[in-house]
C-alpha positions in Angstrom: 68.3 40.1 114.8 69.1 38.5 117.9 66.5 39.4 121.1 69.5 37.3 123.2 69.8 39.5 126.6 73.7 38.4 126.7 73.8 40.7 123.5 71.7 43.3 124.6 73.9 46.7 124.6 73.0 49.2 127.3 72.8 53.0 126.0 73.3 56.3 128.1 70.0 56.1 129.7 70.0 59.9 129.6 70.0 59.3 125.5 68.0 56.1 125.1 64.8 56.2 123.1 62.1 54.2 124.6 62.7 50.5 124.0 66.7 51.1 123.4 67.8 49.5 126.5 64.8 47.2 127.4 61.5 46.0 125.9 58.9 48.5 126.1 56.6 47.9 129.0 52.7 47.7 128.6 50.8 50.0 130.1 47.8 49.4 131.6 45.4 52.0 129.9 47.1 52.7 126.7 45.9 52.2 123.4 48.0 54.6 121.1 49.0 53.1 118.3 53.5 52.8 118.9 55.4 55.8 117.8 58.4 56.2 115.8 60.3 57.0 118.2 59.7 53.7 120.6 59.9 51.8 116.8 63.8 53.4 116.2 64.1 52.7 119.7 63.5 49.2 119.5 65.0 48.7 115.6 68.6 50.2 117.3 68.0 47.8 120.2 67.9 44.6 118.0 70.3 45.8 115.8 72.7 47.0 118.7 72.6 43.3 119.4 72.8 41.7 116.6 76.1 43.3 116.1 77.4 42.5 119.6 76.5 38.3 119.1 78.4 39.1 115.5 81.7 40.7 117.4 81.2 38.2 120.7 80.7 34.8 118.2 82.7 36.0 115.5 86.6 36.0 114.9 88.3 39.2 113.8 89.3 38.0 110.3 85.3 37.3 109.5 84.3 40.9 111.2 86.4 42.5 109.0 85.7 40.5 106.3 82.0 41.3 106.6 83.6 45.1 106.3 82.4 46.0 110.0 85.1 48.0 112.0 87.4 46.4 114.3 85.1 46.9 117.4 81.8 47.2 118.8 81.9 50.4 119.9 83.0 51.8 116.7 80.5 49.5 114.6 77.6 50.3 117.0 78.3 54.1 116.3 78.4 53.3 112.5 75.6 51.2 111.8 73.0 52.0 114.5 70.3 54.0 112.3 69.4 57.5 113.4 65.8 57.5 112.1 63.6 54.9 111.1 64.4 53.7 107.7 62.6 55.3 104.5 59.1 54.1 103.4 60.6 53.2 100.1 63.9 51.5 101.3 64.2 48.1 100.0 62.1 45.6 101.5 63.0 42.7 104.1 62.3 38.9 103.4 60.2 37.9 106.1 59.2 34.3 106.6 55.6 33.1 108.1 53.7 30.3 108.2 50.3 30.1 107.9 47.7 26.8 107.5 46.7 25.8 104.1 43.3 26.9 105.3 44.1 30.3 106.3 45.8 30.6 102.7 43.0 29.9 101.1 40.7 31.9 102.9 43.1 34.7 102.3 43.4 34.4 98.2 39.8 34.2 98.3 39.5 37.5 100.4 42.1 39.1 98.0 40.1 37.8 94.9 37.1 39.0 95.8 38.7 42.5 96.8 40.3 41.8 93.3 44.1 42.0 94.7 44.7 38.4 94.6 47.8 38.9 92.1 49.7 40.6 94.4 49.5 39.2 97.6 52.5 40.5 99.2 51.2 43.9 98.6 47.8 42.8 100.2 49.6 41.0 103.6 52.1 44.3 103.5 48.9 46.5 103.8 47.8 44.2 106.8 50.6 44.5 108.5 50.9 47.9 107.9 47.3 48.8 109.6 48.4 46.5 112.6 51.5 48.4 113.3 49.5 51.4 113.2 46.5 50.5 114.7 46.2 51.3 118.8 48.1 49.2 121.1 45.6 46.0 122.3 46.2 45.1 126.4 47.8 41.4 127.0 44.6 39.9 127.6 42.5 41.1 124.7 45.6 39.6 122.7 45.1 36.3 124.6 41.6 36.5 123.8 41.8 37.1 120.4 44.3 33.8 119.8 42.1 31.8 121.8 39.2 32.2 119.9 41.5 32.1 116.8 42.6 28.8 118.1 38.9 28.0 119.3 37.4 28.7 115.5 40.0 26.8 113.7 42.3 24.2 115.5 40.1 23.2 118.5 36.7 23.4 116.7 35.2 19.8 115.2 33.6 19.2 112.1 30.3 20.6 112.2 31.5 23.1 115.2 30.6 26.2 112.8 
């Protein structure tokens, strides 16, 4: 879903969820974990613009042969979603890459916690707590991917 902001779609701020129009903005103090409604919020912002690059880099014989309607407007009321999508709604592919050290440390973590057949489930449950647990400021972030970086790609042999 393109994050592009000549794509972005602007909604009656009187009716925009948090994160509709914009990206949500840290704040300073907070460490709730995000809320549905700033997750819809966001979901019908990407999608919002996904649609608009499809109508703006697309011709009208390939929009309606992807069976959208015959404009933005009317496709952006169709296929926005209302609420966040089901729990048990099909999955989506998502790609990562990892290091073939971080790999193995993970199917070692998963055999001992004897899950190391289904791995997917095991990185689903990871991200799962991550998008639940409370919101982390900018800088603990930083810090925490610096000394990920520190521990692994910028330590020497014999560093640990």
């Amino acid at each position: 879903m393109s994050a592009d902001p000549r794509y972005l779609v602007q909604v009656d701020p009187s009716h925009a969820l948090p994160g509709e129009n914009a990206p949500l903005l840290a704040e300073p103090d907070r460490t709730e974990p995000v809320t549905d409604e700033e997750a819809l919020g966001v979901l019908r912002r990407r999608k919002a613009a996904a649609l608009s690059r499809q109508y703006q880099t697309s011709d009208p014989a390939d929009i309606a042969a992807a069976g959208l309607p015959p404009t933005l407007e009317e496709a952006l009321a169709e296929r926005l979603p209302r609420a966040l999508p089901p729990w048990t709604e099909s999955k989506e592919m998502v790609t990562i890459r990892l290091s073939p050290q971080l790999w193995a440390l993970l199917y070692a973590k998963f055999e001992l916690e004897g899950s190391w057949d289904n791995f997917a489930m095991m990185v689903e449950t990871f991200m799962y707590e991550a998008a639940r647990s409370p919101i982390a400021s900018r800088a603990e972030v930083a810090e925490r991917r610096q000394r990920m970086l520190d521990e692994t790609v910028y330590s020497q042999p014999g560093d640990q």
